[in-house]
C-alpha positions in Angstrom: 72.5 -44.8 -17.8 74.8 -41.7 -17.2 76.5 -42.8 -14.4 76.8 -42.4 -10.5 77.9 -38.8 -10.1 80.1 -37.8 -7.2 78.6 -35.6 -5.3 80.9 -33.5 -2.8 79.2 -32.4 0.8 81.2 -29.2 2.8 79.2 -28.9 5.7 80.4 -27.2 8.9 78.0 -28.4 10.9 77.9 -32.4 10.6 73.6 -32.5 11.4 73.4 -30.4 7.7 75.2 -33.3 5.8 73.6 -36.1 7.9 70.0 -35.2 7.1 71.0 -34.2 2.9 73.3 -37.0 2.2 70.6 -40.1 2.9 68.2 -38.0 0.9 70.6 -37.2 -2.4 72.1 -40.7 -2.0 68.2 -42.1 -2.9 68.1 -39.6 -5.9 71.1 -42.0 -7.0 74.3 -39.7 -6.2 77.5 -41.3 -4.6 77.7 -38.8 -1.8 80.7 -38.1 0.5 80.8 -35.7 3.5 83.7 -33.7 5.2 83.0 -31.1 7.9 86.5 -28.7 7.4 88.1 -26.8 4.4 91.2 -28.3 4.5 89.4 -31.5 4.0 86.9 -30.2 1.3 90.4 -29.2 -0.4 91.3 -32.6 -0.3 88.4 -34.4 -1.5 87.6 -31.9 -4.5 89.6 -33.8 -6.5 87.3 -36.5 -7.5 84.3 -34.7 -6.7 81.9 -34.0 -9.9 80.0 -31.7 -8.1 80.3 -29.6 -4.4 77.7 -28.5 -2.2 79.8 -26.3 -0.2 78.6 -24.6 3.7 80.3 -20.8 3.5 80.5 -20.8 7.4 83.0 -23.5 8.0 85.4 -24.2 11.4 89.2 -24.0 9.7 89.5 -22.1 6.9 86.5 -19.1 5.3 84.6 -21.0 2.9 84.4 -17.7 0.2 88.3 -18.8 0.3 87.7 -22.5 -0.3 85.3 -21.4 -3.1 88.4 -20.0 -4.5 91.1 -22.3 -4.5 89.0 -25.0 -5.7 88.1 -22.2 -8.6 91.8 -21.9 -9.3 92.6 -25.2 -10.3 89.0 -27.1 -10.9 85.5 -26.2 -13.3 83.7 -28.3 -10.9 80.1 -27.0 -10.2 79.8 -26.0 -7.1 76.6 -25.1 -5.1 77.5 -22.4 -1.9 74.8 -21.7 0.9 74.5 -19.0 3.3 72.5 -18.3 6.4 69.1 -16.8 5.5 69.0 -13.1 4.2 72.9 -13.0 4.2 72.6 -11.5 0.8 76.3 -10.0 1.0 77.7 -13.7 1.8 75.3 -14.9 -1.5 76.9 -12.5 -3.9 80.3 -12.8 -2.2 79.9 -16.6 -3.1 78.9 -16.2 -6.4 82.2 -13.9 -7.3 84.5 -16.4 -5.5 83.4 -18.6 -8.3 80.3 -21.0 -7.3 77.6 -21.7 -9.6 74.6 -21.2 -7.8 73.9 -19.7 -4.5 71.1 -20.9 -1.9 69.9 -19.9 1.5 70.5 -22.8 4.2 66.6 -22.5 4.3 66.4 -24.1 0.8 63.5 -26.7 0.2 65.0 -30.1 -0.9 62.9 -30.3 -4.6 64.8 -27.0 -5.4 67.6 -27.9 -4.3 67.5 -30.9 -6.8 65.9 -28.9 -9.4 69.3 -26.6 -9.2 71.8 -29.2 -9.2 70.2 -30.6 -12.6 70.4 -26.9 -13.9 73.8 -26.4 -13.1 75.0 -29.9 -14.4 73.0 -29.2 -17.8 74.9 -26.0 -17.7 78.4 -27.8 -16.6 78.3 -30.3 -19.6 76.5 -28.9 -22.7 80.0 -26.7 -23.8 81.7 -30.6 -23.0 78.7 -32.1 -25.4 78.7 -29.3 -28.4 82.7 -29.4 -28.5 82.5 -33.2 -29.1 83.8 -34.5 -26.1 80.7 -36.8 -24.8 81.8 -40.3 -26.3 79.9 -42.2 -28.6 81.2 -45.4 -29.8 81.5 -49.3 -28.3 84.5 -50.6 -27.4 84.6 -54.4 -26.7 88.0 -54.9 -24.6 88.2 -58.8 -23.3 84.8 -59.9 -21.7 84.3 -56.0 -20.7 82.0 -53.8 -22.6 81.8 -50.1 -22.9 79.1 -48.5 -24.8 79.8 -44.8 -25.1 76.7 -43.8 -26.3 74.5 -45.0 -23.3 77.5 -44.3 -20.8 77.3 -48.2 -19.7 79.8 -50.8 -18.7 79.0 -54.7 -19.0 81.9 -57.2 -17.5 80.9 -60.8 -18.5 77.3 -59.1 -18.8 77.0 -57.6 -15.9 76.7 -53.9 -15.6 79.7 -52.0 -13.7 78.4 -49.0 -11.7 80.9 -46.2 -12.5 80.9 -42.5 -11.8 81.0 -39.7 -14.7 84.8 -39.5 -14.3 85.3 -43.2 -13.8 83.6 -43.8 -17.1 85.4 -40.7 -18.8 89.0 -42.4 -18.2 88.3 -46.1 -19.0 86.7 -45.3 -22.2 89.4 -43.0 -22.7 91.6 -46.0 -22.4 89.9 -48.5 -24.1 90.1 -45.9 -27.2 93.9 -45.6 -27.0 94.5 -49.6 -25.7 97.5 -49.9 -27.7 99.1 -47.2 -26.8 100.6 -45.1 -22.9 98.4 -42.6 -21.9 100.4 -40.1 -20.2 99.2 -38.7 -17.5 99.5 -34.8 -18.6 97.2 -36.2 -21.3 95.1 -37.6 -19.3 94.6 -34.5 -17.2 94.0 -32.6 -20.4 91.3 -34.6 -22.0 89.8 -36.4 -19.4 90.0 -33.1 -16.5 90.0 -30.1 -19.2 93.3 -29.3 -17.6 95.0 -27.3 -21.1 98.0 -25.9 -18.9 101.4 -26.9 -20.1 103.1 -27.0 -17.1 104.3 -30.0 -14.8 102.0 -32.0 -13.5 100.6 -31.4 -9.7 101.2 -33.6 -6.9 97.9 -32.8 -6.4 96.5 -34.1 -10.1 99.0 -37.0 -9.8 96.9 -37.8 -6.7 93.3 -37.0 -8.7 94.7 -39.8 -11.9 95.5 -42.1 -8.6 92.5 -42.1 -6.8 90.3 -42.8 -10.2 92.7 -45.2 -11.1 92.0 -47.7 -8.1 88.8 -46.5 -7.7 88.4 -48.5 -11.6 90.9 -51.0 -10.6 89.0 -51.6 -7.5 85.1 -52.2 -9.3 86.8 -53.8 -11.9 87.5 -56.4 -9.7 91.2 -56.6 -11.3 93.9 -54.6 -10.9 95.3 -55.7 -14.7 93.0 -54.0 -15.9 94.8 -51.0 -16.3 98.2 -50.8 -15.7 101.0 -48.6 -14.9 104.1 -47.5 -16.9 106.2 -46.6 -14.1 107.6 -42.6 -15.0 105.0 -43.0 -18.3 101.2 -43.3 -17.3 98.8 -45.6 -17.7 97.5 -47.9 -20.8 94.8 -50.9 -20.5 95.7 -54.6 -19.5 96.9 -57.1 -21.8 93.2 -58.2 -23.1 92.3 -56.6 -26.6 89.2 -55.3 -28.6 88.2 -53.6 -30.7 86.3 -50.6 -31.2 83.0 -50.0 -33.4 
């Protein structure tokens, strides 16, 4: 199993996401909508993949496109009205992946977020990064290879990121994760500089989002001014 993916909706008119998200969330995504670009902004964080409106009510979404380019590699998927060809290119040099007309039939639609995701990971998968091994931690299980968590036998629904920082963890039990390290290995963020309030806030939210389905919140904990490491229960890794 690879894992729920987060799937992002930026829809400026709310009918658009009510009619997709039912339908994407039966294709097995975790979808969640916003309707503005400030709120998009927000919610990119943790998103694995966007599917992102170009007319939306606050702020242009070629410029939304953009900032989430600046700071993020996360695919994202633009529309435009019908035969708004300058608005398709437009969104394709502000940095999405694909471009579709609002007209789009749903079976392409899925057909291109599987190509772009393909696209997304197999640099991740040649450089080495997709994780292979089992760690045993406690009663919890991680098996890298099949991207699957077991706590006392029972699997633990995660999404790609989710999965991506606990195993991450496991790896490096006995020892702080730091949180710039973290961003590096776990978000491909290579810059040297300080840490974002923003990327403080992404580490957050995937933190409790773990902590949360995990059922525990000692499960990983927090070296106040440090990062994070995993809870006192040791495994070991094979």
């Amino acid at each position: 199993m690879e894992g729920v993916m987060e799937l992002l909706i930026v829809a400026g008119q709310e009918a658009m996401s009510q009619q997709l998200a039912p339908r994407l969330e039966r294709h097995g995504f975790d979808v969640v909508t916003v309707t503005t670009g400030a709120e998009a902004l927000e919610a990119s964080d943790s998103a694995e993949l966007i599917l992102l409106d170009l007319e939306l009510p606050d702020i242009d979404g070629l410029e939304v496109c953009r900032r989430i380019r600046h700071t993020s590699d996360t695919p994202i998927i633009s529309f435009a009205d019908r035969g708004a060809d300058l608005d398709r290119v437009l969104g394709l040099q502000a940095g999405s992946d694909d471009c579709l007309d609002k007209s789009y039939e749903f079976r392409e639609l899925v057909a291109r977020i599987d190509a772009v995701m393909r696209r997304a990971w197999r640099p991740r998968e040649q450089a080495g990064r997709t994780p292979a091994g089992m760690v045993s931690v406690g009663d919890m299980c991680i098996n890298g290879a099949s991207r699957e968590v077991r706590l006392r036998g029972m699997p633990v629904q995660l999404t790609r990121k989710e999965f991506d920082l606990l195993y991450y963890l496991a790896c490096h039990a006995d020892t702080v994760v730091t949180r710039r390290r973290l961003m590096t290995e776990i978000w491909d963020d290579a810059s040297n500089h300080a840490l974002s309030p923003r990327a403080s806030r992404t580490i957050d939210t995937h933190v409790s989002s773990l902590r949360s389905k995990l059922g525990d919140s000692d499960w990983i904990l927090t070296v106040r001014g440090v990062g994070f490491r995993l809870g006192p229960r040791r495994g070991t890794l094979g």
